[in-house]
Structure formats: C-alpha cells, structure tokens
N, C-alpha and C positions, 0 to 999 in steps of 0.2 A: 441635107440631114444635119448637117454640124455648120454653124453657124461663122465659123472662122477656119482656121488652120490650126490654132490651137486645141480644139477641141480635137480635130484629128488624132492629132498629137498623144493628147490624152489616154485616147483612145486604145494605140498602137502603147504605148506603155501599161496601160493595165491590161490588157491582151499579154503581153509577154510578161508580166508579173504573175499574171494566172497560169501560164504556161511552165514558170519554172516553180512554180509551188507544185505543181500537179509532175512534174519531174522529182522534185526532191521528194515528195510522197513513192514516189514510185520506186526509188531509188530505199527509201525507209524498210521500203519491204521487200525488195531485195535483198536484203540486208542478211547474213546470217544467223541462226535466232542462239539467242545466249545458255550456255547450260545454267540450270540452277543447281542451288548447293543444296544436298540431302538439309531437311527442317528437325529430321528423325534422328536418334543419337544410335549409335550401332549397337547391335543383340551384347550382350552380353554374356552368353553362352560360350561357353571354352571348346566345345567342339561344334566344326566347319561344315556347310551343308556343302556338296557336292554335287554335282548334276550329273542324271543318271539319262543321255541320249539313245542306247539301245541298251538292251535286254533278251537274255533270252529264257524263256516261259513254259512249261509243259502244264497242259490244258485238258483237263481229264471232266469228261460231263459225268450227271450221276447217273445212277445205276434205277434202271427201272424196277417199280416195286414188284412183288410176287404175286400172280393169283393166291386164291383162295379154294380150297375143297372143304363145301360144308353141305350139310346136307339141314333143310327146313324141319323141324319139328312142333307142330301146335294141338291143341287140344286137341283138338277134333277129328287129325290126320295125323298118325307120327308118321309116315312115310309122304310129308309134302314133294321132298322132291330136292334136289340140288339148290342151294343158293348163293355159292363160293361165288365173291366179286370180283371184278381185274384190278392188278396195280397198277397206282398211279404212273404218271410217264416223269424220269429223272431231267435235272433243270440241264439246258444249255450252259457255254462259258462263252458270255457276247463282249467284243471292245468295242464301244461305243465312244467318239470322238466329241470334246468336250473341251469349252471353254476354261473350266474350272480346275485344268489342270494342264503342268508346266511344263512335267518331267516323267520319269517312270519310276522313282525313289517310291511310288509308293505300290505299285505291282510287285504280287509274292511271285518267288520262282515256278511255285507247284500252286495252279490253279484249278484248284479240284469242287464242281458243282455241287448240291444237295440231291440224295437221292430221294427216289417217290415212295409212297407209303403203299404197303401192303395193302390187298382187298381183305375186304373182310364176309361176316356170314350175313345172309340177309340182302345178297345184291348189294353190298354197300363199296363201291368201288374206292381203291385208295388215292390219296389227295396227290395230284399231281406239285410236284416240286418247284420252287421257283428257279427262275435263271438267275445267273449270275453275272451282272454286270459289271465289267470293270469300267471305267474312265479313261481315256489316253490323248496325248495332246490331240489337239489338228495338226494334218500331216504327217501321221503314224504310218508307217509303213512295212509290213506284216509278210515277212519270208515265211515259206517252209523252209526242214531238214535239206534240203536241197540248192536253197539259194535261190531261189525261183519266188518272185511275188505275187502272192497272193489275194492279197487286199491293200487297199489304199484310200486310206481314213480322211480325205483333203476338206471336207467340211463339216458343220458343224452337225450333231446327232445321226450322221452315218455308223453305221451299226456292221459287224463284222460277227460270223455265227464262226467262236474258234473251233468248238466239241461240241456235238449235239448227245442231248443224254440221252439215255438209253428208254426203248418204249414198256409197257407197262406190262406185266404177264397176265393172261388169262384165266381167269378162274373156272371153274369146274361148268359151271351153271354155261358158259360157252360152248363147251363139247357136248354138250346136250342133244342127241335125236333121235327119231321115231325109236330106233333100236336100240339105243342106246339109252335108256332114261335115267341111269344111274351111275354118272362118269366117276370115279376116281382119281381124276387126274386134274391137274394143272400146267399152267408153265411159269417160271421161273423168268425175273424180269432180268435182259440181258444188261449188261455193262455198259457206260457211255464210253462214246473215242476218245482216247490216249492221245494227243498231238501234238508235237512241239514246233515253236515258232521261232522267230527273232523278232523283236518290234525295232526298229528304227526311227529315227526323227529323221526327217528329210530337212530341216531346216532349226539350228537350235538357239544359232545368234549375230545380230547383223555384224559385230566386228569379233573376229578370233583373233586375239595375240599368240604371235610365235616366235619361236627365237630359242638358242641354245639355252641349256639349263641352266638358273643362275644371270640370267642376264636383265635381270628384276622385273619379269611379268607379274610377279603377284603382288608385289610391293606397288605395283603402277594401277592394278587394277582395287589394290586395297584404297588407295590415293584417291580414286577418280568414281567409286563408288563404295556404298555401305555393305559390300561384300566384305567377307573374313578371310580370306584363305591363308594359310600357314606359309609363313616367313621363316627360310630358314638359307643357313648356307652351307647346303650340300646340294649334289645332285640330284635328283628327280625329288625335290620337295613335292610337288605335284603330281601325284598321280593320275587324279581326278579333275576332270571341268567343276570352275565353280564360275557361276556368274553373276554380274551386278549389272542395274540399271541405271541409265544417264537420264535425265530429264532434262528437256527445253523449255524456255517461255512460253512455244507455240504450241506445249504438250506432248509432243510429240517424245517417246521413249526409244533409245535405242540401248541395245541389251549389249555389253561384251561379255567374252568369254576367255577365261587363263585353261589356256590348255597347258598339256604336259612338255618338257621341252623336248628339244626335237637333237636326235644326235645322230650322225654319220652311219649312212648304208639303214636306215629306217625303213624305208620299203622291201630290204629284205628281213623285216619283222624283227630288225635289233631295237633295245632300246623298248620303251614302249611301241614303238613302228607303225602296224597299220590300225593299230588301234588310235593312233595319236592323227595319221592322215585321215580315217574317218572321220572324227573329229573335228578336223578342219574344212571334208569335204560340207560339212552343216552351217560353215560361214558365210556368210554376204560377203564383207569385204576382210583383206585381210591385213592385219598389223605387225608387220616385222619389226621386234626390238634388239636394236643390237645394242652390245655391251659395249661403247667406247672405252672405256681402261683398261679392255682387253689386248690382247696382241693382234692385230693384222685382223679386226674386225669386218673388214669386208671379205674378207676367205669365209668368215661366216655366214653374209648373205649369198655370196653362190653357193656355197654347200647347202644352203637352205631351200634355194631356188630345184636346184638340180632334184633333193629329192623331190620336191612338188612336181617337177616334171615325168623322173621316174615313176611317179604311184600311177601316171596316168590319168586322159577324163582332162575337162580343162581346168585344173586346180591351179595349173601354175596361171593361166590367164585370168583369173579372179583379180576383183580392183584390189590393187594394195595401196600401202603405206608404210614410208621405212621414217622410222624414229629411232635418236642415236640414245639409249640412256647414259645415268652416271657422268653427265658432263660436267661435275659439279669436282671431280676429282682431276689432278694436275695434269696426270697422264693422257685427258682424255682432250685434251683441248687439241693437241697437234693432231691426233688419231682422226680427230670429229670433223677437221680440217682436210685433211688426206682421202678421209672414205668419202664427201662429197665430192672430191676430184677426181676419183676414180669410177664410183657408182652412177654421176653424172646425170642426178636424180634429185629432184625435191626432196631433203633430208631436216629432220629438225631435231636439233637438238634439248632434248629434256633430263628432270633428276625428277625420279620419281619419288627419290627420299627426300630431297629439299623442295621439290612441289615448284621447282623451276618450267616456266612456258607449259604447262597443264590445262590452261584454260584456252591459250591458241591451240590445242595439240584436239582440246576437243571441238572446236570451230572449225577444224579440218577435217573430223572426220565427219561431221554433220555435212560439210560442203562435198564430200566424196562418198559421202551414202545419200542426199541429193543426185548429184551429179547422176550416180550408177541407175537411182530408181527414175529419173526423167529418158535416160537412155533403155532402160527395160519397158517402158509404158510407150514409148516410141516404136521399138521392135515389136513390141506383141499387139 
C-alpha cells in the first residue's frame, strides 16, 4: 500500500494529529460554559419585586341564577300557561398550570366566581356564567385546610376545579303537571363552595442562598444578576425571596434566590423560621454564604447546618456550596484561612461588594448544578 517506510510514517503522524484535534474538541466542550453579563440596564423602579412561592386563597364559585315565575299572556289566550325559565349555572374557580407564569404575586387572596343570570318569562333560561381561570406556575401544589394534597399542577395546561358554582334555579314552567297546571313557585339558585387552599411551588430556584442575616446575600445576588433587592444593614432586610437570573453561552438559565436570613432555633419557628426553611425546601442546590469578618464564622455554618437538619426531609443533604464573603476586609483574611481548615471543604473566597472571584463563583455553580442534574437523570 505505501510505497516506502516513509509513507508509513506519514501516515502514523497524521493519524495521531487527528487524534488529538478530535481530543482537544472534545475537551472544548467539556469545558464549562461562561456566564454572560446582563445586555439590559436594571429597572429603574424604587420598589423591589418579591417572589411570592406559596399562598393562601379562599375560592368561592358563583351563585347560581334564580328561576323565574311568570305566567304566558297573548292575544288570543290570556291564561297560556306558566313560562318562568331556570337560572343560569354560576362559574367554577379553576387553576390552570401555565407557562406564562413565575409566581403567585399575581393571585387575589379572595377568589370569588361570577354568578349566573336569572330565568326569565318566555322560557328564556338565564345565561350561564363564566369560569374563572386563574394561571399558576407548573409545579403548583394545592393543600386543603388540612394540610392534605389535593392537586398537583406538574404540567403544562392541567386544570384544578377549586369551587364549583352553584347550579341554576328552576323556574315555575318546571313544576308544571297534569294537576298542577299553574305552579307558583320557583327555586332559588343555591350558592357556589367556599374553599380554601394553600398553593405551593414545589420547585422555585435552582440555587437558594443562605446564611445569617447580614452576611451580604442580597449584595451578592444584586452583583451576579439584574435583580434589586434592598441593601441594608440591619437585620432581616429580607423578608421576602427575590430572585434573578444567570445566563450561559450555552443558554442555559439558572435562577438564584435571596432568601430571608436564617437565625438560631429557626425550626422552632423563631425568626422568620419555617417559613424561611420552606423556602429553602424549593431549592435545587444550596449556597451557604458566610460572613468572614465576622467572629468565629464557622459556628455559623454548623448552626446553619443543624437547623437544616432539624426541619427535617433531606434538606440538609441537598448539593451545596459554602462561599466565604467580605474577604476584601482585613479581618477576614486569617478567619477565611481558619474556617477552610476546620470546615475541611471546598471553600471560596469572594466580595460581593468588590465583585472579587464572581465569575469563578459562577463556573462553580454551573459545574455543581451539572454535576447534581447528570446524577438525577442517572437515578431516575
């Protein structure tokens, strides 16, 4: 085939020159993809949207319309005869599971139907009501008063009947028989059901940051996305989830979330408490940020730890990630030093006010929300 030894040769070197292009390509896209920087300049709006993960709703359908008692009169016959119509039937209150929607900011507390329209004379029955749809994320998940689930919204245009309304009354020209050819009477269209719910998000963002109050979560989430949340220094600035989105080269969006901070005996409902471990039970992975210029900052990741353990459920085994912030201050340098030889954990130090290692900080999490989604596609 080859003419010489050289050619061999050849041969064998553009074989392995192919070999390692087709390596370094592969190795290209292993690679982890780069976050981009918002193109969009932030709202301008002085007040902070919030994110609203559960709710709770009372769902009243409408009232069915009334018969009618009338009795037919025409030329020719004044005694034609009864011809009171039934009322209409009052609308349902449905949640319908929808794309087009993030949150529950925009669900009223009191979800009250349209009722049906009265019959009228002439058999002319009254117009049934419409329902009333609301919208809720995918993933909605729909308690009774009791705690007990109900419904569970996991795709898309699945439909949830919260109150059905009430059906339509009878009018006269109904009760109508042989013996009877001249009813008086009607019925009255009953009430729709009263019911209240809880809506839930079962899922509301792949990274939740947590950490004592004060230990710059919303300064880090203001930094790393077009989110606004309120900067301040005092305690529970945060009441509220607010969240912002990351974007990759490869498109891909992951959402974090500033929750509220988390303080001492929380699971026995101090503090914002189980509202705030809710909260966290809606995360993918989770971001512990401790304050290095604090004192003895690793007391704060076991206190942290412990409550996740206490609420119960595997919260505390959830993927994390511990980031030191505030390393830009003097104090924090021996501290930032100490809590990696104690915590004895991948720790990274960032400043979320000087915008210090932000960009490795987001290459990490990408690589450990990777990481978690190839081991959940594995398991299931």
């Amino acid at each position: 085939m080859f003419a010489n030894g050289a050619g061999k040769l050849n041969f064998w070197q553009s074989l392995i020159a192919i070999s390692k292009n087709v390596n370094q390509t592969r190795l290209k896209c292993s690679q982890v993809p780069t976050a981009l920087r918002p193109k969009k300049a932030k709202s301008t709006r002085k007040e902070a949207q919030y994110f609203s993960d559960a709710k709770k709703v009372r769902t009243v359908g409408g009232k069915g319309g009334d018969g009618c008692v009338s009795f037919l009169q025409l030329w020719c016959n004044e005694r034609a005869g009864p011809d009171g119509g039934d009322g209409g039937n009052g609308g349902h209150v449905i949640f319908q599971a929808s794309n087009d929607v993030r949150n529950f900011n925009h669900v009223d507390s009191v979800l009250h139907a349209e009722p049906g329209e009265v019959g009228m004379a002439k058999d002319c029955h009254g117009k049934n009501a419409k329902h009333m749809v609301i919208k809720v994320p995918i993933g909605t998940v729909i308690r009774n008063n009791q705690g007990l689930i109900v419904g569970d919204l996991s795709k898309a245009d699945l439909m949830f009947v919260a109150a059905r309304g009430g059906a339509g009354g009878k009018g006269n020209r109904f009760f109508t028989t042989d013996r009877e050819t001249s009813p008086r009477v009607c019925e009255y269209g009953p009430s729709g059901e009263d019911v209240g719910y809880t809506l839930e998000l079962r899922s509301m963002a792949d990274v939740g940051l947590i950490g004592y109050p004060n230990a710059g979560k919303s300064t880090l989430l203001n930094a790393l996305t077009r989110a606004k949340p309120k900067v301040a220094p005092y305690a529970f600035t945060t009441l509220r989830p607010h969240l912002g989105t990351v974007q990759y080269d490869d498109h891909v969006q992951l959402t974090i979330a500033d929750l509220p901070g988390l303080v001492p005996d929380a699971h026995r409902n101090k503090g914002l408490g189980i509202q705030f471990l809710k909260h966290a039970e809606r995360c993918t992975l989770l971001l512990f940020v401790l304050d290095a210029s604090a004192q003895d900052p690793w007391l704060h990741y076991g206190q942290l730890m412990h409550e996740l353990q206490q609420f119960g459920g595997c919260l505390a085994q959830r993927p994390q990630l511990i980031v030191a912030n505030k390393i830009d201050m003097d104090e924090s340098k021996t501290n930032y030093e100490e809590l990696k030889r104690r915590l004895n954990q991948p720790i990274l130090g960032i400043s979320a006010k000087m915008g210090h290692n932000l960009a490795q900080l987001l290459q990490t999490i990408r690589s450990s929300y990777n990481l978690h989604k190839n081991k959940t596609a594995l398991e299931s």
